[in-house]
C-alpha positions in Angstrom: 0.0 0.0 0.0 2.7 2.3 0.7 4.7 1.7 -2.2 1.5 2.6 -3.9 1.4 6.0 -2.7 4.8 6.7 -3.1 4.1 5.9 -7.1 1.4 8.4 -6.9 3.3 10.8 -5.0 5.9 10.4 -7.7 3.8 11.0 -10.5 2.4 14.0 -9.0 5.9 15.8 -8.5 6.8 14.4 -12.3 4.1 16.3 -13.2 4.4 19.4 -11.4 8.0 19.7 -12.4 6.9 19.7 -16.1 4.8 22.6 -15.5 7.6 24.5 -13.7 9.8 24.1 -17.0 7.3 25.0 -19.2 6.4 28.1 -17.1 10.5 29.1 -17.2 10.3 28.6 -20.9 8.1 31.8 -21.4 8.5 35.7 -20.7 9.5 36.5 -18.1 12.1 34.1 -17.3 12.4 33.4 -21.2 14.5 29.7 -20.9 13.1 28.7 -24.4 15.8 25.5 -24.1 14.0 23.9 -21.2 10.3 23.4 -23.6 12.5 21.1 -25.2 12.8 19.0 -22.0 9.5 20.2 -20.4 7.4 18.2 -21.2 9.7 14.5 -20.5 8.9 14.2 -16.8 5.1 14.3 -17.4 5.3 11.4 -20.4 7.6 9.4 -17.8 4.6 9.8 -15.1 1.6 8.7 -17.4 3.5 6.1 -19.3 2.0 2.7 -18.0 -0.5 4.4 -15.6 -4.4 3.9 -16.1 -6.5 6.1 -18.2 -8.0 7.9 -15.0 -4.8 8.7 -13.7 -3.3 9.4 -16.5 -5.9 12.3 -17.1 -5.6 13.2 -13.9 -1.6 13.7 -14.1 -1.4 15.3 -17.0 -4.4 17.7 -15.7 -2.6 18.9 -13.2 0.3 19.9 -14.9 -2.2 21.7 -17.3 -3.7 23.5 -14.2 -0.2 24.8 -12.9 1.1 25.7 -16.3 -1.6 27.8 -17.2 -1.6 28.8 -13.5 1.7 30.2 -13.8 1.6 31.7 -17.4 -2.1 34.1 -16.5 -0.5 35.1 -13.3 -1.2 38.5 -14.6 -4.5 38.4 -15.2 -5.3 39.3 -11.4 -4.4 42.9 -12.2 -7.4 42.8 -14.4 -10.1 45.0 -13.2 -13.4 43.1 -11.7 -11.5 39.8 -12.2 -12.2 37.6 -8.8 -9.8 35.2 -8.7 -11.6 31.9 -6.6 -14.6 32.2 -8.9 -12.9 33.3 -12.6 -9.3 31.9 -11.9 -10.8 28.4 -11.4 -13.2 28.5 -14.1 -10.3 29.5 -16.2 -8.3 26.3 -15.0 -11.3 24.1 -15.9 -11.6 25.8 -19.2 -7.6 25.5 -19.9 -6.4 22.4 -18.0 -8.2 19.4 -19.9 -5.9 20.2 -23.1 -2.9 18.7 -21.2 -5.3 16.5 -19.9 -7.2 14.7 -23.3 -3.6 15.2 -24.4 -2.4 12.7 -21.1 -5.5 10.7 -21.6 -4.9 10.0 -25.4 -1.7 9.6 -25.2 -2.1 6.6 -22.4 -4.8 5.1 -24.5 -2.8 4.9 -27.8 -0.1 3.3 -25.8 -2.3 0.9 -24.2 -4.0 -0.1 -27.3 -0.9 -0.3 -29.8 2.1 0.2 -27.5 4.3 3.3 -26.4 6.2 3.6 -30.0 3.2 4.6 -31.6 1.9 6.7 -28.4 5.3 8.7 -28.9 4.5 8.8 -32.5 1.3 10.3 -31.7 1.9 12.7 -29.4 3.0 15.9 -31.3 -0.2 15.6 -33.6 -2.5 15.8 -30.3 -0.6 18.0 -28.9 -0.8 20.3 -32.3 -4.4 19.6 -32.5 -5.7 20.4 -28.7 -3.2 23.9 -29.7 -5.6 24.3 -32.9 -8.8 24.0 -30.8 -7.5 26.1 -28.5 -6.9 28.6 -30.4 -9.9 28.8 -32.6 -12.8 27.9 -30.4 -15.1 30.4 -31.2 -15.2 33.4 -27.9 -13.1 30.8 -25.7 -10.4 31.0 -28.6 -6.8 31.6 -27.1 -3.9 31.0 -29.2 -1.7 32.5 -25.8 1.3 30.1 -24.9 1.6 28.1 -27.6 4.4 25.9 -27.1 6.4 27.3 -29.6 6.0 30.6 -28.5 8.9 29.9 -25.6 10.9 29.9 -28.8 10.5 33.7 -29.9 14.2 34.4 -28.9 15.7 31.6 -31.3 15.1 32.8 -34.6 17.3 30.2 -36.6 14.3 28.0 -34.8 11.4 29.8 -35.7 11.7 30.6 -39.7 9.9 27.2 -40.3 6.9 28.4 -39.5 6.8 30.5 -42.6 6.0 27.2 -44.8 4.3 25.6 -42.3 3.0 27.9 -39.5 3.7 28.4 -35.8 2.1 25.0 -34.6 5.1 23.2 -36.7 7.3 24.3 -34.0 4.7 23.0 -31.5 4.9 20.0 -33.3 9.0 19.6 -33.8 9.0 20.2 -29.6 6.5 17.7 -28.6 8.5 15.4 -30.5 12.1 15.9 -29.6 10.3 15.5 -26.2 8.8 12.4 -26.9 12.0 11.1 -28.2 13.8 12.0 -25.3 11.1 9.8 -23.1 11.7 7.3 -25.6 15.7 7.1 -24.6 14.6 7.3 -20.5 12.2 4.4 -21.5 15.3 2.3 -23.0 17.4 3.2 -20.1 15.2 2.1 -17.7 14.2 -1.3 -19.3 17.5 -1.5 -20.0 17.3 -2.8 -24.0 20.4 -2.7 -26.0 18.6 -2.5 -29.2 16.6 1.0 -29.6 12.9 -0.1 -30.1 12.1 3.3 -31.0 14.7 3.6 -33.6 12.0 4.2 -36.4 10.9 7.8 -33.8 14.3 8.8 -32.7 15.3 9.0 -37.0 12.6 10.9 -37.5 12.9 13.0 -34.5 16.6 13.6 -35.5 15.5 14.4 -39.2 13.0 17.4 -38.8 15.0 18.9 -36.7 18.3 19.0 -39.0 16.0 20.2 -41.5 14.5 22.8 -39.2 18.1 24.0 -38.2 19.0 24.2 -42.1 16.1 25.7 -43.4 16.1 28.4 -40.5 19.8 29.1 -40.8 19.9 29.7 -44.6 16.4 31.9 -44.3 17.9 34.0 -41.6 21.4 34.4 -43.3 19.6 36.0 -45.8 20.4 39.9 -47.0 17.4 42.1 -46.0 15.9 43.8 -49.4 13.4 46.2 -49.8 13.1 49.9 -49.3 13.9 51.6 -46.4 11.1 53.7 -44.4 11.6 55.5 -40.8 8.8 54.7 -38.1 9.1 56.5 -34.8 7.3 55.0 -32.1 5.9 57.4 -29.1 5.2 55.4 -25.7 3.7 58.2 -23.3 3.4 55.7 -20.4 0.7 56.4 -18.7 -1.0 55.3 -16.2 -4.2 53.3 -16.0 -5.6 55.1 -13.5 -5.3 58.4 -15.5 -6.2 57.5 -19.0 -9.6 58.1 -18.8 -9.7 60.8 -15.8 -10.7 64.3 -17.2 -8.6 66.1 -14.9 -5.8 64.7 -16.8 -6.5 65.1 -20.5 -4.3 67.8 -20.9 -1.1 66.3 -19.5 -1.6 63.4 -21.5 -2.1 65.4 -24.9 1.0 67.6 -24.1 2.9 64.7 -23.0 2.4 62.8 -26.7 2.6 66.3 -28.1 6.2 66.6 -26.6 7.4 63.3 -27.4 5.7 63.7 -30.8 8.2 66.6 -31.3 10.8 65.1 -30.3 11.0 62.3 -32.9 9.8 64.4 -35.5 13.6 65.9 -35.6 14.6 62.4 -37.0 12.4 62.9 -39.9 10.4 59.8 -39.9 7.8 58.9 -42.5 5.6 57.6 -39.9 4.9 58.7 -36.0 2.8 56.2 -34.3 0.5 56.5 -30.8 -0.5 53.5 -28.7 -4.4 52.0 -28.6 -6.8 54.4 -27.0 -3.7 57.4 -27.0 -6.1 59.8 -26.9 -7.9 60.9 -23.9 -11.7 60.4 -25.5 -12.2 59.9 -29.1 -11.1 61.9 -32.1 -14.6 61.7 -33.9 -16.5 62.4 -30.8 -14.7 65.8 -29.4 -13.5 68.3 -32.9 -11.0 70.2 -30.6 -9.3 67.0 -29.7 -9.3 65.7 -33.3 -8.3 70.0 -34.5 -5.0 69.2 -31.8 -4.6 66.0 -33.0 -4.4 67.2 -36.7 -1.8 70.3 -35.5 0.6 67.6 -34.1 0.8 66.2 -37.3 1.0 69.3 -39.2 3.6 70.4 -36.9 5.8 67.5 -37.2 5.2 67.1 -40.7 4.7 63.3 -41.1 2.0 61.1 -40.9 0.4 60.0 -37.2 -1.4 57.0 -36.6 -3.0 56.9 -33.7 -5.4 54.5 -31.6 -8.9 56.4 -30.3 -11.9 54.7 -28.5 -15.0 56.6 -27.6 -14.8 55.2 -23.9 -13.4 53.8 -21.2 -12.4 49.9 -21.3 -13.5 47.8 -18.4 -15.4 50.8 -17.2 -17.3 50.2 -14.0 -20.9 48.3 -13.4 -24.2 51.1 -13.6 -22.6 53.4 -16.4 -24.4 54.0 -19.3 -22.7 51.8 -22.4 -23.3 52.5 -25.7 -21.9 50.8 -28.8 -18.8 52.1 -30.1 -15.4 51.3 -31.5 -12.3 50.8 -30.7 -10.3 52.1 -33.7 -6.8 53.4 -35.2 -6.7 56.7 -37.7 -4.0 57.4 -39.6 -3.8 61.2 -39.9 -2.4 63.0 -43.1 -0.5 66.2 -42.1 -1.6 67.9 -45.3 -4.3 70.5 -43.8 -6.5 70.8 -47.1 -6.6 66.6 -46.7 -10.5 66.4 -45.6 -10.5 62.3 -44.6 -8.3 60.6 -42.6 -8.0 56.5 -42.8 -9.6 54.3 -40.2 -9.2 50.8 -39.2 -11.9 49.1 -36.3 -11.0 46.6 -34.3 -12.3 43.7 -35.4 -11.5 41.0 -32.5 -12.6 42.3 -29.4 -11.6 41.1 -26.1 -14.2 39.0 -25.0 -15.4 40.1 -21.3 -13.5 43.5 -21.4 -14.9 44.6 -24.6 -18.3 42.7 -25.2 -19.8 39.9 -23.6 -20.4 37.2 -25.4 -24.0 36.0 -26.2 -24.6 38.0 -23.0 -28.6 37.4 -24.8 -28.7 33.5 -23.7 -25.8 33.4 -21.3 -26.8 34.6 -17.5 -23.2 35.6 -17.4 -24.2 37.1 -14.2 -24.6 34.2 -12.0 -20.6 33.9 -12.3 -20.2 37.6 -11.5 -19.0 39.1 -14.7 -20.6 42.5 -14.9 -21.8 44.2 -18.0 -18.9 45.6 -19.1 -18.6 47.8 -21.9 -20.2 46.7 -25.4 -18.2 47.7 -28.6 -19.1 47.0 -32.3 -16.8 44.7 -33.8 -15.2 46.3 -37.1 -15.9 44.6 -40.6 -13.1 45.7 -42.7 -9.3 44.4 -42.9 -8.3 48.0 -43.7 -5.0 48.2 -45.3 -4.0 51.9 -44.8 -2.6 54.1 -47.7 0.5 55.8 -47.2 2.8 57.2 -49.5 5.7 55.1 -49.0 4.2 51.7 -48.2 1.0 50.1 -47.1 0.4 48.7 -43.9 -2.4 47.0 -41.6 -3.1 47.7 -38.0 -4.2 45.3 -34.8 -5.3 46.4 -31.7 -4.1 45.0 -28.7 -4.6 41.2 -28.3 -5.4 40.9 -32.1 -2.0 40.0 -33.1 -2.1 37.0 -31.6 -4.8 35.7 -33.9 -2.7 34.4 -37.3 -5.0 34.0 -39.5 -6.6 37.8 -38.7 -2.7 38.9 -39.4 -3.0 37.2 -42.6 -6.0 38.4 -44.1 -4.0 42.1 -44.2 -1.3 40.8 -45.8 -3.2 39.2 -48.7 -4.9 42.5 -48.9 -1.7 44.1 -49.8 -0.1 44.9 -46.8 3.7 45.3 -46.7 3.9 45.5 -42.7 2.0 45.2 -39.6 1.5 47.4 -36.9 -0.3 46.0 -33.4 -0.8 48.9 -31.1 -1.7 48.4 -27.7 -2.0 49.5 -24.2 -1.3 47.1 -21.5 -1.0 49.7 -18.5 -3.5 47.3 -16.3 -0.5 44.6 -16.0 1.6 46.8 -14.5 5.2 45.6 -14.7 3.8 42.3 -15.4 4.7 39.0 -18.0 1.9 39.9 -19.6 3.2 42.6 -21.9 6.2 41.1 -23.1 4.0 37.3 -23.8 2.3 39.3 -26.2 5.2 40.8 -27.2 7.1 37.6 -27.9 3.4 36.2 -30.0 4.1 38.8 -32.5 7.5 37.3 -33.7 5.7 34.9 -35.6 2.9 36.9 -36.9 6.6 38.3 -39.0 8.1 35.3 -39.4 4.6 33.5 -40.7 4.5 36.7 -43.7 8.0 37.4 -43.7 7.1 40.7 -42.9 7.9 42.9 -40.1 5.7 44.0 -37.4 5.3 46.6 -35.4 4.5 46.8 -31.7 3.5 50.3 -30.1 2.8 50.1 -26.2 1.3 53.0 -23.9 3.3 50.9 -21.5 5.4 47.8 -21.5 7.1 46.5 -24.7 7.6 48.9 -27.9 9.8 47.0 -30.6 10.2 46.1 -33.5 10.4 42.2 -35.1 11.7 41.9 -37.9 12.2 39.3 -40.2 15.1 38.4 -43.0 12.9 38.1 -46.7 
């Protein structure tokens, strides 16, 4: 009996230490080598263990790997963590655990070869369905997203997308199980011979293809962006009593980079204090900025707060980016609308048929989702825009880019996270929106991570 606990016990700490790698693989601690490991102590605690606890293993080391990853999302305003924080571990923690549970089937109905085999295509799959499961979607730590900081890595997934990298870590780590399996059994002939080729064989090729791609000479023309981060607070964004030191900080900043002469000045998402379509002196000091430094702005401007508080009045508006001409006899200016809104902070979803109330989420505020992938005009190149979490959504990204555009550019404000992970995981996601169009992309923060990811074409 007690050596039957101690098994359990094992399995349990197997399994917890395989979430603790995975979370050191991502922003903040950013040790992309150990995903390549991370996942070897959990596949060494289901292997041979029954379906239920096998499910129940890898479960758990769903729950603390999500657990650790969303850390930020208690800086979220209205967010209670015992009710929405274990929801969100229900939601979230069977993917590791139908990934556990298949995986133990397969090897109990065919053997562990072909459960190794199998892994990295359930692993890729539960990622897909992740990702694109309607208002639940959430393509946020992907596996290969611990990769961002390894480019030679990453290039592959501009032939076959971001989940190939997903795909070539579940397996080197189901190869390296495989070895600890022969080591343990103790077998002089490799029984998984066929997995550790093959294993061996996409990853040469990854290597090559990524180090020829990167090694590549840049081409193209050359355009000047200046990025303005005003870093400002939450708590003042959208307090009246500070709407002029927020327009005279971007106006100073804006200034300031204008003496480099770039062809572009860009704001963050909601720059503005209150929308540029709503108030005409705001838009009128908007348009002077521009004039003044003499280049185009593109800026982001909502009509209202964000995760404004329960009882206010909430019409239907946008959340949108404007790219302002400088000319003064120019009578339009260009404007993209968010398209994917934040689910919960932006809109409720089926909030008709869902009591969402009975969990406590308030009506927050409604927006009106945007129809048009609006690839702006501007003299020297054309461009699409995302809004905050949008860039994380590839196949959003790539509808601009079949509609002409050259670059991207996500802008955002993440001033609610505070000196989170949470600006730089997003951060990290937009790598492969470049490397999946060899494009580059953009990022402009009100607070957190402004950069650039580029991409060798």
């Amino acid at each position: 009996m007690a050596l039957r606990y101690i098994k359990y016990l094992r399995g349990i700490i197997l399994s917890l230490f395989s979430s603790i790698l995975l979370v050191l693989s991502f922003p903040n601690f950013d040790l992309g080598f150990l995903a390549w490991v991370g996942l070897v102590p959990v596949l060494i605690a289901v292997n041979g263990k029954s379906l239920k606890y096998s499910l129940l293993l890898s479960f758990a080391c769903g729950i603390f790997f999500f657990a650790g990853i969303f850390y930020w999302i208690l800086q979220i305003p209205g967010y209670r963590p015992l009710i929405h924080h274990t929801l969100l571990g229900l939601y979230l923690g069977p993917f590791f655990g139908f990934w556990g549970l298949a995986f133990s089937f397969i090897s109990k109905r065919w053997g562990i070869t072909p459960a190794l085999f199998a892994a990295p295509f359930i692993w890729v799959s539960l990622e897909y369905i992740r990702s694109n499961l309607d208002f639940l979607s959430l393509p946020w730590a992907l596996l290969a997203h611990s990769q961002y900081q390894y480019p030679v890595v990453i290039q592959i997934a501009s032939v076959a997308g971001t989940y190939s990298i997903s795909f070539l870590i579940v397996m080197v780590n189901s190869a390296l199980a495989a070895l600890v399996y022969q080591y343990h059994k103790r077998l002089k002939i490799p029984p998984h011979l066929p997995l550790l080729v093959t294993t061996v064989s996409l990853l040469l090729f990854t290597l090559l293809y990524g180090y020829f791609t990167f090694t590549n000479t840049i081409t193209g023309n050359k355009v000047k962006v200046s990025l303005v981060q005003g870093n400002i607070e939450q708590s003042k964004k959208w307090d009246p009593r500070f709407a002029r030191e927020i327009m005279q900080t971007y106006a100073q900043l804006t200034e300031e980079v204008s003496k480099n002469q770039p062809s572009l000045i860009i704001w963050p998402e909601t720059a503005t204090p209150g929308s540029v379509t709503q108030i005409p002196m705001l838009y009128a000091e908007v348009k002077n900025i521009a004039q003044n430094a003499r280049t185009y702005l593109l800026l982001g401007s909502a009509q209202h707060q964000k995760f404004a508080q329960k009882g206010a009045k909430r019409p239907k508006y946008f959340n949108s980016a404007y790219l302002i001409n400088p000319d003064p006899t120019a009578a339009k200016n260009q404007r993209y609308d968010k398209i994917r809104l934040f689910p919960f902070g932006e809109y409720l979803p089926f909030k008709e048929i869902i009591p969402w109330s009975l969990i406590k989420v308030s009506s927050l505020d409604s927006y009106t989702p945007g129809k048009e992938f609006t690839v702006f005009e501007h003299p020297d190149f054309r461009f699409g825009v995302t809004i905050c979490w949008e860039s994380v959504f590839p196949d959003l990204v790539r509808q601009f880019v079949k509609g002409g555009a050259q670059c991207m550019i996500n802008i955002t404000n993440e001033a609610r996270f505070g000196e989170t992970a949470a600006p730089h995981q997003a951060a990290s996601i937009t790598v492969f929106r470049a490397v999946e169009n060899r494009i580059y992309v953009v990022r402009c923060a009100n607070t957190g991570v402004s950069c650039l990811s580029l991409i060798h074409i």
